[in-house]
mmCIF entry with sequence, helices, sheets and N, C-alpha, C, O atoms, coordinates in Angstrom:
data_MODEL
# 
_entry.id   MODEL 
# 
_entity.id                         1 
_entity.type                       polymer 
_entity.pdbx_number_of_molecules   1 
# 
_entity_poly.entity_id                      1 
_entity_poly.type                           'polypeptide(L)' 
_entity_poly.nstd_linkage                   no 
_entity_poly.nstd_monomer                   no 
_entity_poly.pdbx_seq_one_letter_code       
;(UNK)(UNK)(UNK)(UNK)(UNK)(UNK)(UNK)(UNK)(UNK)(UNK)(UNK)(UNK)(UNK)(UNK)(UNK)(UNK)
(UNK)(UNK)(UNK)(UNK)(UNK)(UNK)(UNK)(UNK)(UNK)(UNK)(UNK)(UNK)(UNK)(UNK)(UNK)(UNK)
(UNK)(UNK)(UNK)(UNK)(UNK)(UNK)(UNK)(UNK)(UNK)(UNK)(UNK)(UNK)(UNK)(UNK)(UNK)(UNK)
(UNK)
;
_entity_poly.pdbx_seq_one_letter_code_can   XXXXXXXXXXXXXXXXXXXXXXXXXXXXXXXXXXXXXXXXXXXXXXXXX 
_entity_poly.pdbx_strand_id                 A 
# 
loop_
_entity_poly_seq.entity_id 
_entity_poly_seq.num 
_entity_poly_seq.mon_id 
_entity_poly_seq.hetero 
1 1  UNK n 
1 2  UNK n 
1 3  UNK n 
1 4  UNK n 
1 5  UNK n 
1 6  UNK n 
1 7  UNK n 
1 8  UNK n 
1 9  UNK n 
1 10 UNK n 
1 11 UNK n 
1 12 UNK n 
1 13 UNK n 
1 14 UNK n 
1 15 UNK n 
1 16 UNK n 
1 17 UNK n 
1 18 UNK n 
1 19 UNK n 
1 20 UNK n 
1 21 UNK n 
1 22 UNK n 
1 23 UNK n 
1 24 UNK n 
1 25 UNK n 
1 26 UNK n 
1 27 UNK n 
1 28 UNK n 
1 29 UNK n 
1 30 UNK n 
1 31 UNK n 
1 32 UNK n 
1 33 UNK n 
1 34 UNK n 
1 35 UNK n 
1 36 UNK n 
1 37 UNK n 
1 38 UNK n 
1 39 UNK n 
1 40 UNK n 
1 41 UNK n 
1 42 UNK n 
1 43 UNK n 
1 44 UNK n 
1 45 UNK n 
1 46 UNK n 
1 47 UNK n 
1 48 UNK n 
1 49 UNK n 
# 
_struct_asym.id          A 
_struct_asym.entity_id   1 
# 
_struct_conf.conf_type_id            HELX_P 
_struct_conf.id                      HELX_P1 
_struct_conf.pdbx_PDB_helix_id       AA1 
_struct_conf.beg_label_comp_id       UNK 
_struct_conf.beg_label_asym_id       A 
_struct_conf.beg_label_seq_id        28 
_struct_conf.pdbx_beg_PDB_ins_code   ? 
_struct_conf.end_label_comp_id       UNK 
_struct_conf.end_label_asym_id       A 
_struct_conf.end_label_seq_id        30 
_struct_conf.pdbx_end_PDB_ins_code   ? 
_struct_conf.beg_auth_comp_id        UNK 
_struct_conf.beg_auth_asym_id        A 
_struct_conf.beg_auth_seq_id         28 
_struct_conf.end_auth_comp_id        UNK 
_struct_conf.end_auth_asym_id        A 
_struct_conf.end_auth_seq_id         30 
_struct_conf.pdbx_PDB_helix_class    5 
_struct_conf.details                 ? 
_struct_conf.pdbx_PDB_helix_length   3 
# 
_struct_conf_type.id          HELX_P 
_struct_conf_type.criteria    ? 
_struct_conf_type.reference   ? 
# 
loop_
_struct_sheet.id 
_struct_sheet.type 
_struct_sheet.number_strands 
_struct_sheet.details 
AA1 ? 2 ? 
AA2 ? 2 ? 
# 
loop_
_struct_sheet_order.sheet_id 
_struct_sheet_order.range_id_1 
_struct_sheet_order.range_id_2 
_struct_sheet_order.offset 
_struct_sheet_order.sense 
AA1 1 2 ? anti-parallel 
AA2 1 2 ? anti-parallel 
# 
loop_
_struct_sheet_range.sheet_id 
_struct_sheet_range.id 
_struct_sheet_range.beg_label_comp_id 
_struct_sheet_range.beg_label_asym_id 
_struct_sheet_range.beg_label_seq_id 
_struct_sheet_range.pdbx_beg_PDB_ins_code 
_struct_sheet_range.end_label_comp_id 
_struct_sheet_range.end_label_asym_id 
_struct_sheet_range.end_label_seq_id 
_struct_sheet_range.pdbx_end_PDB_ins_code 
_struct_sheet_range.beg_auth_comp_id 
_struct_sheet_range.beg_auth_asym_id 
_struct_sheet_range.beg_auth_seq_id 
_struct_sheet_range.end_auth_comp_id 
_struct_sheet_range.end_auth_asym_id 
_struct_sheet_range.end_auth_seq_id 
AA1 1 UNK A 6  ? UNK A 8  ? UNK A 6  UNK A 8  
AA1 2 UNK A 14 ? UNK A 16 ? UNK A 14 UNK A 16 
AA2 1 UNK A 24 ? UNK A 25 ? UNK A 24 UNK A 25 
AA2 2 UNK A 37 ? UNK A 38 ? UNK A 37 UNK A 38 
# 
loop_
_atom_site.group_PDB 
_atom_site.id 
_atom_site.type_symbol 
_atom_site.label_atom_id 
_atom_site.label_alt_id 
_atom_site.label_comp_id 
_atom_site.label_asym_id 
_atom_site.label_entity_id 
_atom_site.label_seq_id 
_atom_site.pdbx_PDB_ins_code 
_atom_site.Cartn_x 
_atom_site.Cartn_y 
_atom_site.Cartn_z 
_atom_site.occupancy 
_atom_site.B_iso_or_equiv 
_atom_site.pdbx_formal_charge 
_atom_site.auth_seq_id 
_atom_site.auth_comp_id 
_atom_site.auth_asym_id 
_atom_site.auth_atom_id 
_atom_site.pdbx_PDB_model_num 
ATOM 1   N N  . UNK A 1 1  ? 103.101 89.775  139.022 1.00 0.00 ? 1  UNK A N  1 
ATOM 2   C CA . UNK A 1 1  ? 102.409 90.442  137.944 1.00 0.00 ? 1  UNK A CA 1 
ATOM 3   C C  . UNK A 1 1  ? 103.436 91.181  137.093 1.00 0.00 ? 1  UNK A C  1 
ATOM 4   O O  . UNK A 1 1  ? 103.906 92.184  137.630 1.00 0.00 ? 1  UNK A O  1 
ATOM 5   N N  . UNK A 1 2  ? 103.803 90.932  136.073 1.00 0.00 ? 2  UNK A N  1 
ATOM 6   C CA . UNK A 1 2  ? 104.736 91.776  134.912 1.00 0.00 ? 2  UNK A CA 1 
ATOM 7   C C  . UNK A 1 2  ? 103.895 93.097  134.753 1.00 0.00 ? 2  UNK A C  1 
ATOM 8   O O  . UNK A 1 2  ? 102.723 93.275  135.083 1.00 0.00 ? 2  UNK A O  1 
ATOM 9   N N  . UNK A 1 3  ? 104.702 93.907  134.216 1.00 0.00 ? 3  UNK A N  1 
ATOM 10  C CA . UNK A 1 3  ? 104.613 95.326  134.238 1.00 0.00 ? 3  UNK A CA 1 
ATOM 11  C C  . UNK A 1 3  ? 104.048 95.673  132.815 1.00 0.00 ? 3  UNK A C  1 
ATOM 12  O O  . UNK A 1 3  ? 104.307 95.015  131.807 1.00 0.00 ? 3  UNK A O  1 
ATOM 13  N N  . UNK A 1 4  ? 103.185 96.866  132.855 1.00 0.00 ? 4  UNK A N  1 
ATOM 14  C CA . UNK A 1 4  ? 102.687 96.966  131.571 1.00 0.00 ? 4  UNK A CA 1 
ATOM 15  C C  . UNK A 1 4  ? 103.691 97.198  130.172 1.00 0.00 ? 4  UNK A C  1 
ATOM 16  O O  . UNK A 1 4  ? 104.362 98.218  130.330 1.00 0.00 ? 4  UNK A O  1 
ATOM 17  N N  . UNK A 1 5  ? 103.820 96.881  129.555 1.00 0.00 ? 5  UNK A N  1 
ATOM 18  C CA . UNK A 1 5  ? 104.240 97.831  128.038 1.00 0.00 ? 5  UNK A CA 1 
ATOM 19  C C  . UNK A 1 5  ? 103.767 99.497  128.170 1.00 0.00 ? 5  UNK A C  1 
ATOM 20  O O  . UNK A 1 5  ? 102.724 99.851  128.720 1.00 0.00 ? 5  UNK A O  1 
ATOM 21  N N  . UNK A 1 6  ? 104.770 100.432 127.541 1.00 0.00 ? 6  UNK A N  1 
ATOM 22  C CA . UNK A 1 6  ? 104.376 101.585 127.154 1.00 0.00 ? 6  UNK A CA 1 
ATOM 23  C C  . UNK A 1 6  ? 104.276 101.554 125.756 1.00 0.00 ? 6  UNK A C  1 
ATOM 24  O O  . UNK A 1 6  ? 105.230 101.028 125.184 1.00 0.00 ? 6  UNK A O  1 
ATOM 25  N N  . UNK A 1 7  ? 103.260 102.033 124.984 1.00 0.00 ? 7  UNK A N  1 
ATOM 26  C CA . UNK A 1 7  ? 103.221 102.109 123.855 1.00 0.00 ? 7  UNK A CA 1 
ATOM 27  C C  . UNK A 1 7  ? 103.629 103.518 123.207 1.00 0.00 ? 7  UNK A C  1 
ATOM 28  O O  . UNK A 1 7  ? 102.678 104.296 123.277 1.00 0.00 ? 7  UNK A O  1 
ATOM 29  N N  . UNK A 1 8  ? 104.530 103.964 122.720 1.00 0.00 ? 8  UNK A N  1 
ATOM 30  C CA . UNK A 1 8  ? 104.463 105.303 121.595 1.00 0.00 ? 8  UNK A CA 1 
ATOM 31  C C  . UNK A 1 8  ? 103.911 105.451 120.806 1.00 0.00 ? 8  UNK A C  1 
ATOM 32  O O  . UNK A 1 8  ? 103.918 104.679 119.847 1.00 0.00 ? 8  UNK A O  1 
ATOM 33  N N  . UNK A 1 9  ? 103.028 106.761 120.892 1.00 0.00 ? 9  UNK A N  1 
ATOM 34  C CA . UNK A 1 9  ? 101.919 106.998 119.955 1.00 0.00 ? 9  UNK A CA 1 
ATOM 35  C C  . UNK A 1 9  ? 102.458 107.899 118.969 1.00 0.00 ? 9  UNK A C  1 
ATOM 36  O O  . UNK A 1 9  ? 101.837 108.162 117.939 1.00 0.00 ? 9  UNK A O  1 
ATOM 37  N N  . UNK A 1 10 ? 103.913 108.524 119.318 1.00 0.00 ? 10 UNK A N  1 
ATOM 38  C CA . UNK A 1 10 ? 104.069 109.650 118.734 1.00 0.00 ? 10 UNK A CA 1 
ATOM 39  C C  . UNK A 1 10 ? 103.711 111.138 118.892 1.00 0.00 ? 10 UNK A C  1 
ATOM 40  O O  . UNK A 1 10 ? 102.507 111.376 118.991 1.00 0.00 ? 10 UNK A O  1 
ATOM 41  N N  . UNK A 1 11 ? 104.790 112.449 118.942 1.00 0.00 ? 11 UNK A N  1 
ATOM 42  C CA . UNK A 1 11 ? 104.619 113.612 118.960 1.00 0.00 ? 11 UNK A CA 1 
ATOM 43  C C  . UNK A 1 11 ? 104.681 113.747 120.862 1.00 0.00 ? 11 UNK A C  1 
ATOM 44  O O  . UNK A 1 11 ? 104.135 114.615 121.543 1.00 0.00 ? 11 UNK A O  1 
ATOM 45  N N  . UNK A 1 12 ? 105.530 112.577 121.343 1.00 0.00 ? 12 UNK A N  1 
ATOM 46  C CA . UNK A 1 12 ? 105.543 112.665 122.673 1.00 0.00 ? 12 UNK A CA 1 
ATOM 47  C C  . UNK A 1 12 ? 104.250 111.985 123.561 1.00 0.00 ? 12 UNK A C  1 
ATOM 48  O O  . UNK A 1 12 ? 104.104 112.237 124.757 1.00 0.00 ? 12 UNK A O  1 
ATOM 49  N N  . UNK A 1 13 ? 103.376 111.126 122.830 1.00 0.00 ? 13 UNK A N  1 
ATOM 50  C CA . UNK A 1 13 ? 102.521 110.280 123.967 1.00 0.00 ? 13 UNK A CA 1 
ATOM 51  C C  . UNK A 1 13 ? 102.835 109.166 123.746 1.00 0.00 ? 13 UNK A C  1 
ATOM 52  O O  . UNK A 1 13 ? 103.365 108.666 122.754 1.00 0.00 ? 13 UNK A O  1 
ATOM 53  N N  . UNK A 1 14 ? 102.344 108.528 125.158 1.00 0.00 ? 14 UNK A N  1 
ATOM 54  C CA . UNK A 1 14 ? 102.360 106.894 125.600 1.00 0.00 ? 14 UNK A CA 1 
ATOM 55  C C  . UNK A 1 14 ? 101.276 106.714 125.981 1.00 0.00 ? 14 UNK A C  1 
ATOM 56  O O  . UNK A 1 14 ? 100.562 107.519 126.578 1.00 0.00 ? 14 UNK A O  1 
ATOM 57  N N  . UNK A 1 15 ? 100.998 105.462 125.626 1.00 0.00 ? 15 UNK A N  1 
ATOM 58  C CA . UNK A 1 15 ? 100.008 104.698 126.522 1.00 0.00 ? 15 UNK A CA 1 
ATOM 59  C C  . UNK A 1 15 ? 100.211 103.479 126.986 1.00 0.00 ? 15 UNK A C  1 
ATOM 60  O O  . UNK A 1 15 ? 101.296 102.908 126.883 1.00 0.00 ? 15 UNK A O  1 
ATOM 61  N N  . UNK A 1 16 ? 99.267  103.017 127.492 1.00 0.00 ? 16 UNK A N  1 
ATOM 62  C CA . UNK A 1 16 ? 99.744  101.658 128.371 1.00 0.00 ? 16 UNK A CA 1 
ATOM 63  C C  . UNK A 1 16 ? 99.231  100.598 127.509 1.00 0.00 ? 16 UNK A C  1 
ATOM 64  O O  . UNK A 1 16 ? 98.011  100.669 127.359 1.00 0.00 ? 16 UNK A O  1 
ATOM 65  N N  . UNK A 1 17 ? 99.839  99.575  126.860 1.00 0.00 ? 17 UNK A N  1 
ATOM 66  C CA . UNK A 1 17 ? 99.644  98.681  126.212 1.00 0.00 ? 17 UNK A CA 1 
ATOM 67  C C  . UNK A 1 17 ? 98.261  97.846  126.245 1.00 0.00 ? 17 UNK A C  1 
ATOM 68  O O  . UNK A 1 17 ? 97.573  97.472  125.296 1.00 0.00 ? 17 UNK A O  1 
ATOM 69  N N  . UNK A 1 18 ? 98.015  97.623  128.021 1.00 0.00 ? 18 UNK A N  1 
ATOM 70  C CA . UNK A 1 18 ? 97.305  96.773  128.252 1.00 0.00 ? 18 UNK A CA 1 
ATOM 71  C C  . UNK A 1 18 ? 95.776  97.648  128.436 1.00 0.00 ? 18 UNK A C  1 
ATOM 72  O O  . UNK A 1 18 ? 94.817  97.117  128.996 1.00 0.00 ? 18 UNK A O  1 
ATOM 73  N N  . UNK A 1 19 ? 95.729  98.879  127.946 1.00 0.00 ? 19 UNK A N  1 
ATOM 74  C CA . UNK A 1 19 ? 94.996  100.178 128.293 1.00 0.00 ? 19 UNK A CA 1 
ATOM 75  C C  . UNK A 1 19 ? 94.352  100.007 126.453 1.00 0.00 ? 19 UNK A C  1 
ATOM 76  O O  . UNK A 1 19 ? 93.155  100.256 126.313 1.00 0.00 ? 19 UNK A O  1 
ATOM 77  N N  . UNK A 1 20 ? 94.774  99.793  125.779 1.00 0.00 ? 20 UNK A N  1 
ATOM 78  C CA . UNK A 1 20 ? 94.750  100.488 124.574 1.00 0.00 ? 20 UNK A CA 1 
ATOM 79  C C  . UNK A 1 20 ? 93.784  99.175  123.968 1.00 0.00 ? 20 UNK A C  1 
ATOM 80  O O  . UNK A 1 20 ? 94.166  98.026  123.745 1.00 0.00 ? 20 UNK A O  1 
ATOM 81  N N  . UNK A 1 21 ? 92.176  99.854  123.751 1.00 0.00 ? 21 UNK A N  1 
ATOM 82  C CA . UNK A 1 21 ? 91.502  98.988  123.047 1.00 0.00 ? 21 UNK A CA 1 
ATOM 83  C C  . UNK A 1 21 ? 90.737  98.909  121.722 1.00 0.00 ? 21 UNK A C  1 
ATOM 84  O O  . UNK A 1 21 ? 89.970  98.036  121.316 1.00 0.00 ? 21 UNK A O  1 
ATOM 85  N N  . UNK A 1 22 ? 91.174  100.127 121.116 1.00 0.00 ? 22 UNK A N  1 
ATOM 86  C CA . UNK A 1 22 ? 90.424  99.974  119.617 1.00 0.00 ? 22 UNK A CA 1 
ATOM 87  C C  . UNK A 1 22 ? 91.915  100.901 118.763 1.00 0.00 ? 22 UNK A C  1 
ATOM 88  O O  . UNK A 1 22 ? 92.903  101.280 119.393 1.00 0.00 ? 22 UNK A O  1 
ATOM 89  N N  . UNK A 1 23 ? 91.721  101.094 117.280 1.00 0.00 ? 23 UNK A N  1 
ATOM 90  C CA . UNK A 1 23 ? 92.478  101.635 116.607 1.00 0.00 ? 23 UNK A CA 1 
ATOM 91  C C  . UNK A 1 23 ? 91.630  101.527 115.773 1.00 0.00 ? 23 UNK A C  1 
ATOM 92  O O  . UNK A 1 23 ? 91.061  100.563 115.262 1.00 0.00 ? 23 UNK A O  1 
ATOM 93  N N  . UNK A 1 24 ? 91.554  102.933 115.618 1.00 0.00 ? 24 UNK A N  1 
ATOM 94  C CA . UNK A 1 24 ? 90.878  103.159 113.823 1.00 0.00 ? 24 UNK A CA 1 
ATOM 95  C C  . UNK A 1 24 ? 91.355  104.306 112.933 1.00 0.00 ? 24 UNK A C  1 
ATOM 96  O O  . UNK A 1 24 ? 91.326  105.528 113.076 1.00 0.00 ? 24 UNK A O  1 
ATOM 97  N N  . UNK A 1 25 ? 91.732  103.631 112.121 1.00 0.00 ? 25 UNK A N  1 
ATOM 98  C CA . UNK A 1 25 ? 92.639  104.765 110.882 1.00 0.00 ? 25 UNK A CA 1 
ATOM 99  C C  . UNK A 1 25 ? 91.500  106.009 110.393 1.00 0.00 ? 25 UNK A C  1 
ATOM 100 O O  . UNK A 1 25 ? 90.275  105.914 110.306 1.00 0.00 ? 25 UNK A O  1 
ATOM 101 N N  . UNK A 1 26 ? 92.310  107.085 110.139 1.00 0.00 ? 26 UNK A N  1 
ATOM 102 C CA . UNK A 1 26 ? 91.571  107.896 109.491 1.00 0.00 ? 26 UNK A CA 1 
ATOM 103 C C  . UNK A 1 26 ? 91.776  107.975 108.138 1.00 0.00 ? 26 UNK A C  1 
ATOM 104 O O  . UNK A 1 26 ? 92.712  107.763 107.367 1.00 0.00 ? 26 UNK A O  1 
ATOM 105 N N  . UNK A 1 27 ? 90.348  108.434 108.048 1.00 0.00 ? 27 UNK A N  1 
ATOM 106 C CA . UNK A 1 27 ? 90.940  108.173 105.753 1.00 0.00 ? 27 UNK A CA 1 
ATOM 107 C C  . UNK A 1 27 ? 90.581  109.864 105.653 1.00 0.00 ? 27 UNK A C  1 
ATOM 108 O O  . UNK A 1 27 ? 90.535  110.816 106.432 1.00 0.00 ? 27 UNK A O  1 
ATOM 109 N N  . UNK A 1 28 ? 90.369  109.621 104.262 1.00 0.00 ? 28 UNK A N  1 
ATOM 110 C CA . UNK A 1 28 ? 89.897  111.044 103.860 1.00 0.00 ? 28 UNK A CA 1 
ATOM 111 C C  . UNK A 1 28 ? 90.442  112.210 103.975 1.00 0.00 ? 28 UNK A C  1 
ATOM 112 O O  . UNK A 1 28 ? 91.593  112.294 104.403 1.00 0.00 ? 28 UNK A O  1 
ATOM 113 N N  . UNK A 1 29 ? 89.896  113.059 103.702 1.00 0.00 ? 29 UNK A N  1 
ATOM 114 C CA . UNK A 1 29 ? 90.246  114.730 104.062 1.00 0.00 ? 29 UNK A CA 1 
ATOM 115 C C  . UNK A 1 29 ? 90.362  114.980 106.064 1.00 0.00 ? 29 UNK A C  1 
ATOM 116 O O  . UNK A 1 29 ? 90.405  116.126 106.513 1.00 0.00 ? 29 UNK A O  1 
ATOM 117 N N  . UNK A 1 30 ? 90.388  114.033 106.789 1.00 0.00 ? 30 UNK A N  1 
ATOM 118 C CA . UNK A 1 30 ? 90.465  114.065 108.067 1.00 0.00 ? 30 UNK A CA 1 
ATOM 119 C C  . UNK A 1 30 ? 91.957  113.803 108.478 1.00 0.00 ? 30 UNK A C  1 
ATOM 120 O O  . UNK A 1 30 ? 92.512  114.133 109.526 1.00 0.00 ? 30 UNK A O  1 
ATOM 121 N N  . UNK A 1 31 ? 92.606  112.954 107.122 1.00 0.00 ? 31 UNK A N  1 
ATOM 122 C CA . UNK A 1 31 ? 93.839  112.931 107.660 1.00 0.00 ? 31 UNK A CA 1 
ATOM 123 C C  . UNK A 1 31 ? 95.160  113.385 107.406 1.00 0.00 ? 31 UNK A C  1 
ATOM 124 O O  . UNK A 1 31 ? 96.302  112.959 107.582 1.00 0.00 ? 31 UNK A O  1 
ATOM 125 N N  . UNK A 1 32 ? 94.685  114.268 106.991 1.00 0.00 ? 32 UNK A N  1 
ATOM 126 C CA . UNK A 1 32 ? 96.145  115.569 106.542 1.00 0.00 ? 32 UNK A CA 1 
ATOM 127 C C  . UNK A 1 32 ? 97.295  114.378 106.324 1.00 0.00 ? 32 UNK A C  1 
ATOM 128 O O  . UNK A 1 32 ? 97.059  113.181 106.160 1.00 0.00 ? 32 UNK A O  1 
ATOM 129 N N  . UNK A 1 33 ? 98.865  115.155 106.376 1.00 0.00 ? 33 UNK A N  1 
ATOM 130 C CA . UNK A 1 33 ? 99.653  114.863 105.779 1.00 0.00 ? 33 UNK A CA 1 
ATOM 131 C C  . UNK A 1 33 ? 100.076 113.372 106.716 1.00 0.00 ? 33 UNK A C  1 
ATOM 132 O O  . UNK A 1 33 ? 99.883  113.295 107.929 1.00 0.00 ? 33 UNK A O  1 
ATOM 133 N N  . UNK A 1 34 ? 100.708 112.196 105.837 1.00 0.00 ? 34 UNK A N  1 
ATOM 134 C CA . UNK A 1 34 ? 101.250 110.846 106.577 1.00 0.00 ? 34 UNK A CA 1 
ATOM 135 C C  . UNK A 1 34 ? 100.227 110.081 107.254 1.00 0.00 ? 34 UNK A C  1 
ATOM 136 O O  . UNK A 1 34 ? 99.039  110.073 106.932 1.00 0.00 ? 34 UNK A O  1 
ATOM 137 N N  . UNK A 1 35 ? 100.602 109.618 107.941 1.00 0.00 ? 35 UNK A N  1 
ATOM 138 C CA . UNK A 1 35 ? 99.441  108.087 108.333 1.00 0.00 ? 35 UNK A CA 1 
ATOM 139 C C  . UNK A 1 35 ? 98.872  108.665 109.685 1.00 0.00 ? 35 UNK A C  1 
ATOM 140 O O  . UNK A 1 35 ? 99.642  109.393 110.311 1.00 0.00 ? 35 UNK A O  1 
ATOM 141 N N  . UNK A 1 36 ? 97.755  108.457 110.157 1.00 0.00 ? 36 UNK A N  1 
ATOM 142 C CA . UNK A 1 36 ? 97.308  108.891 111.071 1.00 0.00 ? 36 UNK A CA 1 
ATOM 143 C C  . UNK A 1 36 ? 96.258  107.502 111.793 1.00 0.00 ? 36 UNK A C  1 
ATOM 144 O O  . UNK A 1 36 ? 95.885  106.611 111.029 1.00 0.00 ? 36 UNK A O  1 
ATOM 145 N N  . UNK A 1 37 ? 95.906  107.466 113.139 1.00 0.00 ? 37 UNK A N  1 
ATOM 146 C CA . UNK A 1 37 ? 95.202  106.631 113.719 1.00 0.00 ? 37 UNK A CA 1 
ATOM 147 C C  . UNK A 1 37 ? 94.467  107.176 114.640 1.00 0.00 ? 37 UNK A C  1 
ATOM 148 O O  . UNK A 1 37 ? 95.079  108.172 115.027 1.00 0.00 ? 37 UNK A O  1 
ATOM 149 N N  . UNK A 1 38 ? 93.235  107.036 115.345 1.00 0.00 ? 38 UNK A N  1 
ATOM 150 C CA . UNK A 1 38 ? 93.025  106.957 116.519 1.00 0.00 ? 38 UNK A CA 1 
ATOM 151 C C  . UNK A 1 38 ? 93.248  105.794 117.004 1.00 0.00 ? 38 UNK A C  1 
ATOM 152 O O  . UNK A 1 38 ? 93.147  104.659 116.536 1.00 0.00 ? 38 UNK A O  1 
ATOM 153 N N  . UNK A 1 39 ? 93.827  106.546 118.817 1.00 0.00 ? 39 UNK A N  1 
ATOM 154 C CA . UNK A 1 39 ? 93.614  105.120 119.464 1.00 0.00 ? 39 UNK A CA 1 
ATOM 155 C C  . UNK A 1 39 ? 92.663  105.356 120.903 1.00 0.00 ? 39 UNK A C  1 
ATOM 156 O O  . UNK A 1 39 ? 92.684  105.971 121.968 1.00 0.00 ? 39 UNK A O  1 
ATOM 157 N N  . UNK A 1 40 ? 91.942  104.532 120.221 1.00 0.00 ? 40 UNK A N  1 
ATOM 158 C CA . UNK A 1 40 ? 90.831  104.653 122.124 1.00 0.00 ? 40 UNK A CA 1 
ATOM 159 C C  . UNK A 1 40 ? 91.373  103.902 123.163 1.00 0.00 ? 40 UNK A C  1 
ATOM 160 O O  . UNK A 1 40 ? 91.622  102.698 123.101 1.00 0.00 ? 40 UNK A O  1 
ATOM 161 N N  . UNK A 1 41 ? 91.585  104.765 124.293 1.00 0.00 ? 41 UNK A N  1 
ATOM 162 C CA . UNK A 1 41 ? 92.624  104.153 125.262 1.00 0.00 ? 41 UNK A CA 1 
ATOM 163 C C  . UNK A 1 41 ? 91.324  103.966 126.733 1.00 0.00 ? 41 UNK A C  1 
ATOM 164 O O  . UNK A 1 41 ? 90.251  104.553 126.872 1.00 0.00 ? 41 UNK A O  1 
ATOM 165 N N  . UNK A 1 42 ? 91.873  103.104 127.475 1.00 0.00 ? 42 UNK A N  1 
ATOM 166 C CA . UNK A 1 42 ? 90.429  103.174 128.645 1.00 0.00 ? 42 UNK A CA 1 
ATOM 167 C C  . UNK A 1 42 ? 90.496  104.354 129.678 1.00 0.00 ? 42 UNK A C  1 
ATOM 168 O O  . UNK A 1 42 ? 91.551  104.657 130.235 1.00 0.00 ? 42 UNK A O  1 
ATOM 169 N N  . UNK A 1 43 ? 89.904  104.676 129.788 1.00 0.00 ? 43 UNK A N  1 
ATOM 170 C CA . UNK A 1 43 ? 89.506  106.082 130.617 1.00 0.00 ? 43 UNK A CA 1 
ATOM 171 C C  . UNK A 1 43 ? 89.730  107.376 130.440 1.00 0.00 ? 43 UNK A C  1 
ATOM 172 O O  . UNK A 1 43 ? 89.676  108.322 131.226 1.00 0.00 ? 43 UNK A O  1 
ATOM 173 N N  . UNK A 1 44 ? 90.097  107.275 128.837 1.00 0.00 ? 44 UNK A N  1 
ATOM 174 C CA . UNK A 1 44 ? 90.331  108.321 128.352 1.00 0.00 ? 44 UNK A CA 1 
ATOM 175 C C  . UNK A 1 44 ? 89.039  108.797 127.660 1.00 0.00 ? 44 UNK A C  1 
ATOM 176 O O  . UNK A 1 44 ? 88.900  108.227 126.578 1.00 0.00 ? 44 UNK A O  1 
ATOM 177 N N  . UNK A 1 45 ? 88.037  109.676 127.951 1.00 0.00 ? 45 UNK A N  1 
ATOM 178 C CA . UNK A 1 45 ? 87.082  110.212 127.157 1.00 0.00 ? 45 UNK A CA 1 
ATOM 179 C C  . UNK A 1 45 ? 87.083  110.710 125.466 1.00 0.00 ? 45 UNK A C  1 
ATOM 180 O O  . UNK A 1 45 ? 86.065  110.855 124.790 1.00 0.00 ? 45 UNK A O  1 
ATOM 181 N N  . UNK A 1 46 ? 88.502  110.924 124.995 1.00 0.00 ? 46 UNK A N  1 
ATOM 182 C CA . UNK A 1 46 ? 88.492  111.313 123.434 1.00 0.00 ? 46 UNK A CA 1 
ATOM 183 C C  . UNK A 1 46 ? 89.569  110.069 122.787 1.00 0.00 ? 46 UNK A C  1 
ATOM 184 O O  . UNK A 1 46 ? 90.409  109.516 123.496 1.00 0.00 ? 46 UNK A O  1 
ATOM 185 N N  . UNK A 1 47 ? 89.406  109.810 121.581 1.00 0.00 ? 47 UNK A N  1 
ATOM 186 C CA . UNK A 1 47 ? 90.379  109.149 120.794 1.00 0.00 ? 47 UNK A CA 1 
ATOM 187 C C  . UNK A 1 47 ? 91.648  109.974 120.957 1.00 0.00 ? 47 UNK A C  1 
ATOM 188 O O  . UNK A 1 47 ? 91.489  111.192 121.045 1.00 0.00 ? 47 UNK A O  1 
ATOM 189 N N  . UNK A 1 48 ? 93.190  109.366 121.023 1.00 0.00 ? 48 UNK A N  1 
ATOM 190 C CA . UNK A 1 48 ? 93.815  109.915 121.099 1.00 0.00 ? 48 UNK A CA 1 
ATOM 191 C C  . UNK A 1 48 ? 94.741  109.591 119.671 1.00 0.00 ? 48 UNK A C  1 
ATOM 192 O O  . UNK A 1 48 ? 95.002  108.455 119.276 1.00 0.00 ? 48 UNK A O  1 
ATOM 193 N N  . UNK A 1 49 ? 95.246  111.095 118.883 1.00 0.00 ? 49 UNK A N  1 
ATOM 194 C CA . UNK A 1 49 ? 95.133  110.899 117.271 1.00 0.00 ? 49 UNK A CA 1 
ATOM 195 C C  . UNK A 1 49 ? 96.891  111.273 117.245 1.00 0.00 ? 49 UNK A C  1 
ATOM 196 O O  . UNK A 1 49 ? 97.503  111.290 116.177 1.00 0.00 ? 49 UNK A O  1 
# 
């Protein structure tokens, strides 16, 4: 079995590649300064931004 990928989310998090199942950009007045994303990771209860 090969080993997962770590993904950098930035500001010091990782996640596990094979963990990571949605991405949704934020628009609007939600996304302050530069590019921003959530990423819904599995067993994580909040988007992680």
């Amino acid at each position: 079995m090969a080993t997962a990928r770590m993904v950098f989310l930035g500001f010091g998090k990782y996640a596990r590649a094979d963990k990571i199942y949605a991405l949704e950009p934020i628009v609007g007045d939600d996304r302050g300064g530069g590019r921003r994303t959530k990423v819904w990771i599995e067993g994580v209860a909040e988007a992680v931004v």
